[in-house]
Every structure is written in C-alpha cells, then in structure tokens.
Steps between C-alpha positions, in 0.01 A plus 500: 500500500424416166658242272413339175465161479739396301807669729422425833808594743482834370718689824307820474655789709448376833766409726358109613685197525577239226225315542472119458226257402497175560240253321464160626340173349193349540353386126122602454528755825729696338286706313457679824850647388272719267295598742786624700718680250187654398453616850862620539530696214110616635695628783818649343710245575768386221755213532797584440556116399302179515610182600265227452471095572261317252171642388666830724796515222187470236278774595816749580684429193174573349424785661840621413485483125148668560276236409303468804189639401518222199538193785241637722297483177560162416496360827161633545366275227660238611265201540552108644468421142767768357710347758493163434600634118801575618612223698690269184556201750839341369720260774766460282694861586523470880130600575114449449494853284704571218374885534554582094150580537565771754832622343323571185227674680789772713669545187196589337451776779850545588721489174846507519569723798855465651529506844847734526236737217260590843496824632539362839717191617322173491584185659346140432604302768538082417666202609813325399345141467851363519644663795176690670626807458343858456530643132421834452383625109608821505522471082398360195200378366176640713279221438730221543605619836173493608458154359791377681404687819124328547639174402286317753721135532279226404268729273705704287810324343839712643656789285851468339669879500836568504604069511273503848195300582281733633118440702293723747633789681299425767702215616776704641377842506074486519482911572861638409537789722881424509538552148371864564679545744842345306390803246547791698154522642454702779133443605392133339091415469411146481179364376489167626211229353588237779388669826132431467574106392489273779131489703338600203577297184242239632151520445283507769451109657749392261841350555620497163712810441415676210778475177354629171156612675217286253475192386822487223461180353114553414616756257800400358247153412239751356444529177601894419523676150854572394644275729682166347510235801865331571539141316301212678804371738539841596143527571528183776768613661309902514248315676722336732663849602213682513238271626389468845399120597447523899416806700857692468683656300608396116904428420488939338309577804772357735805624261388848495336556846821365660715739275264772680558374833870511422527830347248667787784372781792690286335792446436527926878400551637734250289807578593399865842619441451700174215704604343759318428879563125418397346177533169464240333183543205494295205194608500255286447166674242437319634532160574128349841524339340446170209701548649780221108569405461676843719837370206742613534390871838457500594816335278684762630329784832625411445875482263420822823383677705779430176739608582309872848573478463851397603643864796277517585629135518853665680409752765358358514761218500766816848330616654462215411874323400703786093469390252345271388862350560439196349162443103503396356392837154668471 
C-alpha cells in the first residue's frame, strides 16, 4: 500500500481494522520511533491514529504533519556538543532546562501545525501536576503539546494549557495503548522503549546505572563556540548537580535514572491490564537517556524490532481482516 508522507492513515480500499499506535517515552531512545514508523509504513501498515507519551508524542506528531524525514535529518547530526547547545540550564521555572532552545529548534521544523489540522487523530498524553491526572491533547497548538507532553519533572519546567500545569506523559501513561483503544481502535500496536531497560543500562563491572550516557558536566564546563555559559553562581551549583565526587551517581544522574525506574514499573503494570495486539520492544539498554548523538543505532534498532515482530504483525492482522495479503511482507 502506498501512502505519501505527508497523509499517513490513508484507509485505502481494504477492509482492515482501525488500527492504533501507541508511542511510548524514553528521551534519547526514542528515535527508534523512526525506525519503526519507517518500518511500518515499509510494510503497509498505516495508523489509523497515534497516541504518544513523551519523545513518543514528538516523533508521531511529527510524523503526522509529515516532517519526519526532516527529524531523522537533524537527529543524525546531532552531536554531544549540539546537544549541550540546547540545554539553556535555568532553575528558576521548575526545572534544570528552560527548553526555549529546543522550542525554537521544532518550530523551525515544525511551524505552526495544529493538532485537530492532522489527517489522522493525534494524542499527546501529559500529566496534571496538580491532581496526577491523564490529559489528553487532542487540539491546539502541535508543538506546544509536545512540549507539555515530554516535560520531564525536574528538567523541563511544567506547561500551562488550558489554566493546567502540565509535565511528562510518561508518568501516568509511559506507552498509551488505552488511549487507542479509548479511540475506537480495534487492533492497537505499541512500541514500548522500557522493555530492554533494566539488566542492561549498566556497563559492564559497573554499578552505577547509566543516566545521560557520557560524562555531562565535562561538556557543559568546555569551552564550545556559540555557546554562552550560565552566570558564575549558576555555574557552582551546575557543578554540584552534575558532578560526581565518590564512585556513584551525580544528584541528575539519581533524578533521572530513578524517573526511569519509575516509569519502566508503569509501563509493565499498565500493559499488564491494557495490553496490546502487538508488542514492539526495540533494545535499547544501552542507550544513555541523553545519548541523542546515537540516532543511527537507534533508528536501526527500531525498524530491526519491528523486522522480529513481523510474524506477530501477520498474525494479528490475519484475525482481525481475515489475512495479511495486502500488506508488503516480501
């Protein structure tokens, strides 16, 4: 089945079901959401609607106003440096990253794109940081939902849309296969960034788990063209964060690896009773959370994951529309 770009969910004249996708969070190992729509589409499978949690609500709403191919792009060139660019450290707005930086940088790619504009139903999934409830974006502004939706708490300052507070999706709702589901979705396909976390995000002899993935603080101390350091106070108290005195983790290291640990045990009780139809778990243990310069291998290990799951694909297409004939299987 072929489809353009930029209008994915095209139904074609197939009889299939209304099919579901459901994106979950995981910061730097989400580009392996690229990897897998890439795949899907590879194999003629279109969502009927995305749901995504985080960096999941990123690359689908992107993907969605048909500006993948420009993300892949600039994630590729992403370097340690480049991402140290972006990181404006501020703790004066409820978290270590102010994140105009990166705001400026989807609007340059993204524009002005509307969510309730798609040509397929979207949902960012975030968090009520007053009463820990699950908001769903199914309108407005594309680029601040996403914002609002990979509002890590402690790194990114919250979100204020519609008179609510709003931080991570993945807090409540780390792969939202419910929200699919919610939407009509007969057969729901979740690619989940948290299965291939605990064992693995150690390296080998070490019992320090691994947070951004490098050595943070040596950069952000660096001098780097283009890059104006924070004030000298600010500078201490960077160090203090960042900085590793004893053989353990820094105070970032601790914040953000426990917020893993956390969101990892939702994601296995919700998809205990929310399961999906398909279950993609690319590997990604390895991946520090920060480690955005690694796009090439985590791109590829997403479209490898869906290549494992390509018989349970089938399968579940065979139940649900009688056959997987018309998808591009060869």
């Amino acid at each position: 089945m072929a489809v353009n770009e930029g209008s994915p969910g095209s139904p074609g004249t197939r009889k299939r079901p209304r099919i579901g996708l459901a994106l979950g969070g995981g910061v730097a190992r989400g580009w392996a959401h690229i990897g897998a729509l890439r795949a899907l589409r590879r194999y003629g499978v279109e969502p009927d609607v995305i749901a995504g949690s985080s960096v999941g609500a990123l690359v689908g709403g992107t993907y969605l106003a048909g500006r993948m191919s420009a993300l892949e792009d600039w994630a590729r060139k992403l370097t340690r440096l480049k991402i140290v660019s972006y990181l404006d450290l501020k703790l004066s707005n409820g978290g270590l990253i102010g994140g105009n930086h990166l705001v400026a940088e989807m609007m340059r790619h993204i524009g002005d794109v509307r969510i309730e504009n798609l040509p397929t139903p979207f949902v960012a999934v975030t968090t009520n940081l007053s009463t820990g409830h699950e908001v769903w974006l199914r309108e407005g502004p594309m680029v601040e939902a996403m914002r609002a939706s990979f509002s890590l708490p402690g790194v990114f300052p919250p979100m204020k849309i519609d008179n609510q507070w709003l931080v991570d999706g993945a807090l409540v709702n780390p792969v939202p296969v419910s929200v699919c589901r919610a939407l009509g979705c007969q057969m729901v396909i979740a690619v989940n960034l948290s299965g291939d976390i605990i064992g693995k995000a150690r390296k080998p002899g070490c019992q320090v788990p691994t947070a951004a993935g490098f050595d943070l603080l040596a950069l952000l101390e660096a001098p780097q063209p283009h890059y104006v350091p924070p004030p000298s106070a600010l500078n201490a108290l960077t160090r203090r964060i960042f900085r590793r005195d004893y053989e353990g983790p820094s105070m970032f290291g601790v914040m953000v690896s426990s917020f893993n640990i956390i969101t990892d045990r939702i994601t296995r009780s919700r998809l205990a009773g929310e399961p999906p139809d398909v279950h993609i778990v690319p590997r990604l243990g390895h991946i520090g959370l920060l480690e955005f310069d690694r796009a090439e291998e985590t791109i590829a290990e997403g479209e490898a994951a869906v290549e494992r799951m390509l018989p349970d694909l089938c399968d579940a297409l065979s139940v649900f529309s009688g056959g997987c004939k018309d998808t591009n299987w060869g």
